[in-house]
N, C-alpha and C positions, 0 to 999 in steps of 0.2 A: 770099814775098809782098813786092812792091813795099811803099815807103814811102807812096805816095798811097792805093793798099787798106789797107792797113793804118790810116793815119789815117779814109778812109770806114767801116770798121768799127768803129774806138773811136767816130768821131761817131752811128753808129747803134746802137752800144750805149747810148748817153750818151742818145739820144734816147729809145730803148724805158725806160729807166727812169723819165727824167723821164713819159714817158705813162704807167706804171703809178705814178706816185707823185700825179699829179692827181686832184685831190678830184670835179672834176665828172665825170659817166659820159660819155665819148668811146668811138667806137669808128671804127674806118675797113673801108668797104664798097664791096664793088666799083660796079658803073654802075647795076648791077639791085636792090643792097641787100643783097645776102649780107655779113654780116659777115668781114669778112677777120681783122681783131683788135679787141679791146676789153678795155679796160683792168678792173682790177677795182672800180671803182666801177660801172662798167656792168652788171658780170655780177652785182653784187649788188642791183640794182634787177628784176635776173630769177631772183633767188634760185639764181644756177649759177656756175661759176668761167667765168674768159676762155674758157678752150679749149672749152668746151661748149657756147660761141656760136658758135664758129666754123661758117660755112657755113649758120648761119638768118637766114631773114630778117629785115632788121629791122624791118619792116610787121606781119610777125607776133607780134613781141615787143612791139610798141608800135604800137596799133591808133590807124590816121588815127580823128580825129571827123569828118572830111570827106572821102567820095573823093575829091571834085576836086581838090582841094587836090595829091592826088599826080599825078593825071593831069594835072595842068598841068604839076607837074615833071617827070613821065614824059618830056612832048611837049620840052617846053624843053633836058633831056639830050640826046634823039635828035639837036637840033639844035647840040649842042654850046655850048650857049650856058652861062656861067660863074656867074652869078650864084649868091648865098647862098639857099637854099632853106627856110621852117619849114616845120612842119607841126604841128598843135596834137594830141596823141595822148593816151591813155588807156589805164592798165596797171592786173595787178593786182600788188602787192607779195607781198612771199614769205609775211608774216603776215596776206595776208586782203584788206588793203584796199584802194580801186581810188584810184589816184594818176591824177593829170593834170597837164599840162604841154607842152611843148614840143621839140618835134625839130630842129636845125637844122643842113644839110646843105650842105660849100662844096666844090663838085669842085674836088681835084688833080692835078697829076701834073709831071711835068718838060718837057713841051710844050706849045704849044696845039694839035697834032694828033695826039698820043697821048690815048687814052681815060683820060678819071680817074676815081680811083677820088674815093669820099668820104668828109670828113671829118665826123663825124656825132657830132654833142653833144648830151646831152640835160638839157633844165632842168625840175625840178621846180617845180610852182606850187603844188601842194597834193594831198590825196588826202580821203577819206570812209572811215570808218569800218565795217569790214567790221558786215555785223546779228550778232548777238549770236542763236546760239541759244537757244532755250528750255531753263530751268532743268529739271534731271528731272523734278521735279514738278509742272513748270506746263503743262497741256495747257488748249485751246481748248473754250467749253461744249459744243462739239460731241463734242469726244473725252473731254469726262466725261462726256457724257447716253448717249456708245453705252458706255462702259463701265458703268454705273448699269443698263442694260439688260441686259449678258452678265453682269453681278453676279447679277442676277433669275434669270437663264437664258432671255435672249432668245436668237433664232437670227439671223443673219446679214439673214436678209428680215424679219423682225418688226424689227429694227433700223433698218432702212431705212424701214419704213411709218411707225414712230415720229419720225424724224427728218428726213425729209422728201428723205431721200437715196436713189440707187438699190441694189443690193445692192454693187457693185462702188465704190460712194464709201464705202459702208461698209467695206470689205475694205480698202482703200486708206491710210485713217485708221489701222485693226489694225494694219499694217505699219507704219505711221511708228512708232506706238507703240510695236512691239516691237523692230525698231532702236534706240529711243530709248533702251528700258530695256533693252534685250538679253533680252528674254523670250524660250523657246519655244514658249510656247502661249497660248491663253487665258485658260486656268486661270491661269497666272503673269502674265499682264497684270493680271486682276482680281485677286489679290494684290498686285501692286506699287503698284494704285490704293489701296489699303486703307491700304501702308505706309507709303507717302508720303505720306498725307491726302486724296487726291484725292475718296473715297467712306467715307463718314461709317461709321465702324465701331460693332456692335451696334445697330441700326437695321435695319427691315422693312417696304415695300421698301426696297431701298438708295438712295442720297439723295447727292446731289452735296455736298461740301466748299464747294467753292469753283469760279465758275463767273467766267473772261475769254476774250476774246476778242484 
């Protein structure tokens, strides 16, 4: 190996490190957005490593709040034209919550009639608070009144006439519930309403605890 490859190779080592040592998320993407590389501050804003971005898009990792916005730069690439690019995006983070900020895109390359690829930074401006499930034991007055009723030994359509639901908003309810609780049956829904507090124990008919919405 020549003396000048050799020096192009230590400078391209020397630069891959300083870009995985940058704190802000960069990544570099071909004309269309496929991630070519991306450093690890990036791929941790996608809860994945570098090499697992490779070859996604980065539109689909980080959704425009505007179409236009891209198809302007779409148009504007086609025509070669250089200029810095944002784009205002919205992600979710690896723990839940949906972050927003900024994309900003500056084509390179080592001509002006070679295709660039680009350079693509992303700024965070802030995020919201993924919702917070419900506690096991706190269900909606809706999902204690139908449980208050299969306590009784209501049936599935008597539930529904009660509650002003059809049978199938009834059934629908059942299932969240038993998800919630990991029950298999009915039988063990209305027990878990019992031991949680949901439905007042020793009491005839059975009788709501506590009733939110």
């Amino acid at each position: 190996m020549d003396l000048a490859r050799l020096e192009a190779v230590r400078w391209r080592n020397r630069a891959l490190l300083l870009f995985d040592r940058v704190a802000m998320p960069v990544a570099v993407c071909d004309v269309y957005g496929a991630v070519l590389l991306a450093n690890p501050a990036m791929a941790a804003e996608c809860g994945a490593t570098p090499g697992r971005l490779r070859g996604r898009d980065v539109l689909e990792l980080f959704s425009p709040r505007q179409a236009t916005q891209v198809e302007r730069i779409a148009q504007a690439l086609r025509l070669r034209h250089r200029s810095r690019y944002r784009v205002a995006v919205r992600w979710r983070a690896p723990g839940g919550a949906e972050r927003y900020g900024e994309l900003t895109a500056d084509p390179v390359s080592d001509t002006v009639e070679e295709t660039p690829a680009l350079l693509v930074m992303l700024r965070v401006d802030g995020e919201r608070a993924p919702r917070s499930a419900p506690a096991s034991g706190q269900v909606t007055a809706t999902e204690a009144r139908i449980l208050a009723l299969l306590a009784g030994g209501a049936t599935t359509a008597r539930a529904a006439r009660e509650t002003g639901l059809t049978a199938d908003g009834v059934t629908y309810h059942l299932r969240r519930l038993s998800a919630r609780w990991q029950a298999a049956n009915r039988t063990e829904l209305v027990a878990r309403a019992y031991a949680l507090g949901v439905l007042v124990p020793g009491t005839w008919p059975p009788r709501v605890a506590t009733e939110t919405e």
